[in-house]
PLY file of the C-alpha trace (Angstrom):
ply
format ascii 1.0
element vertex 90
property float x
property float y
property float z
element edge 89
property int vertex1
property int vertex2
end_header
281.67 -169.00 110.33
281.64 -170.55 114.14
285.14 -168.89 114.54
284.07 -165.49 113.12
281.31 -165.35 115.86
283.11 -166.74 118.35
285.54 -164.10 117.68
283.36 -161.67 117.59
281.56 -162.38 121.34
285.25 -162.22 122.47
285.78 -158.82 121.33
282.83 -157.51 122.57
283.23 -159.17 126.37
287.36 -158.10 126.20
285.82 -154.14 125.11
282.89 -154.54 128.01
285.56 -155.81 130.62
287.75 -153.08 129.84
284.89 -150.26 130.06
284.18 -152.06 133.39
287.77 -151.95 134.56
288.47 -148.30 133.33
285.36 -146.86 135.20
285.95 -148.57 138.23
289.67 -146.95 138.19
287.89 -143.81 137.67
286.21 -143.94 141.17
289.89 -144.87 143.01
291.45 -141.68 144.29
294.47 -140.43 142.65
297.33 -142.09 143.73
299.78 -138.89 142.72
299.33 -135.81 144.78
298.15 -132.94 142.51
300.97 -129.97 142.42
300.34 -127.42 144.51
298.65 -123.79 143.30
301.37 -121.56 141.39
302.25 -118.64 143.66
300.52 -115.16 142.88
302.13 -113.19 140.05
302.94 -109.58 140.61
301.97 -107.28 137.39
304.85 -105.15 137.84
307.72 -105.79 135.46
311.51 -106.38 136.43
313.87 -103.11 136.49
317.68 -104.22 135.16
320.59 -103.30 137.19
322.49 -99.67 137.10
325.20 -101.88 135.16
323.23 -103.40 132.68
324.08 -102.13 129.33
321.22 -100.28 127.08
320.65 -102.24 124.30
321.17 -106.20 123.40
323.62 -107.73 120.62
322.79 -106.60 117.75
320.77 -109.37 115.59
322.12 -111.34 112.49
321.17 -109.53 109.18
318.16 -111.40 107.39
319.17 -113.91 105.29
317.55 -112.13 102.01
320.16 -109.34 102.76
323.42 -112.41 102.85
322.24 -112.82 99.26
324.13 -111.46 96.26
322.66 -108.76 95.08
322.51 -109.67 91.49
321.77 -113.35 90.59
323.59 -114.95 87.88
321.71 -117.13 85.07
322.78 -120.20 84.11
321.77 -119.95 80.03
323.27 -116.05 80.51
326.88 -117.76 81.51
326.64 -120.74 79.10
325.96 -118.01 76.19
328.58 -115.50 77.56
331.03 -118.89 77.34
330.06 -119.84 74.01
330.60 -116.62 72.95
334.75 -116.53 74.50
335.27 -119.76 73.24
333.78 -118.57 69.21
335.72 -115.46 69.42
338.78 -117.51 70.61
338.63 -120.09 67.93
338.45 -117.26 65.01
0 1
1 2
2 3
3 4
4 5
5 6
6 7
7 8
8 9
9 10
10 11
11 12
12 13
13 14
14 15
15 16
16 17
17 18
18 19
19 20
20 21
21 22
22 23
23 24
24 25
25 26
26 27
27 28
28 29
29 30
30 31
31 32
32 33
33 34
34 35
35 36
36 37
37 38
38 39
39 40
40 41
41 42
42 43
43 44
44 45
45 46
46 47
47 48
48 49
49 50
50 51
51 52
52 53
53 54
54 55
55 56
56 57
57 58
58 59
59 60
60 61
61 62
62 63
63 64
64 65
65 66
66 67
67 68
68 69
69 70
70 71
71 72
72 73
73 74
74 75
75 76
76 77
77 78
78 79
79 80
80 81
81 82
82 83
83 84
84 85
85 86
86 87
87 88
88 89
């Protein structure tokens, strides 16, 4: 029980002495210079070259579309096989 409180009074004096460190830190001025204000940005947009071609590359197709069209069922094949395989053996 003596350890648990002792324990305990540490904890709180090691949080306390760590608020007390962290707000006198606060009050230090910044050691890092703070960047300097971005420049001013103009509203008009940019105008491409008399060279520059009129469209992009052409994007991928969507991968729904690199599908097959029809999908193929798995009891569909085993039945189709089953179905070789008794005419085969008659």
């Amino acid at each position: 029980m003596q350890r648990m409180l002792i324990g305990g009074v540490a904890a709180l004096c090691m949080a306390g002495g760590g608020l007390l460190v962290w707000q006198s830190m606060a009050t230090e001025p910044s050691l890092i210079p703070a960047p300097p204000p971005p420049a001013a940005i103009s509203d008009t947009l940019p105008v491409a070259g008399s060279d520059a071609p009129n469209f992009g590359p052409a994007h991928p197709p969507h991968r729904r579309c690199l599908k097959p069209a029809v999908r193929r069922c798995v009891s569909t094949d085993m039945k189709a096989i089953r179905m070789s395989l008794s005419h085969a053996l008659k």
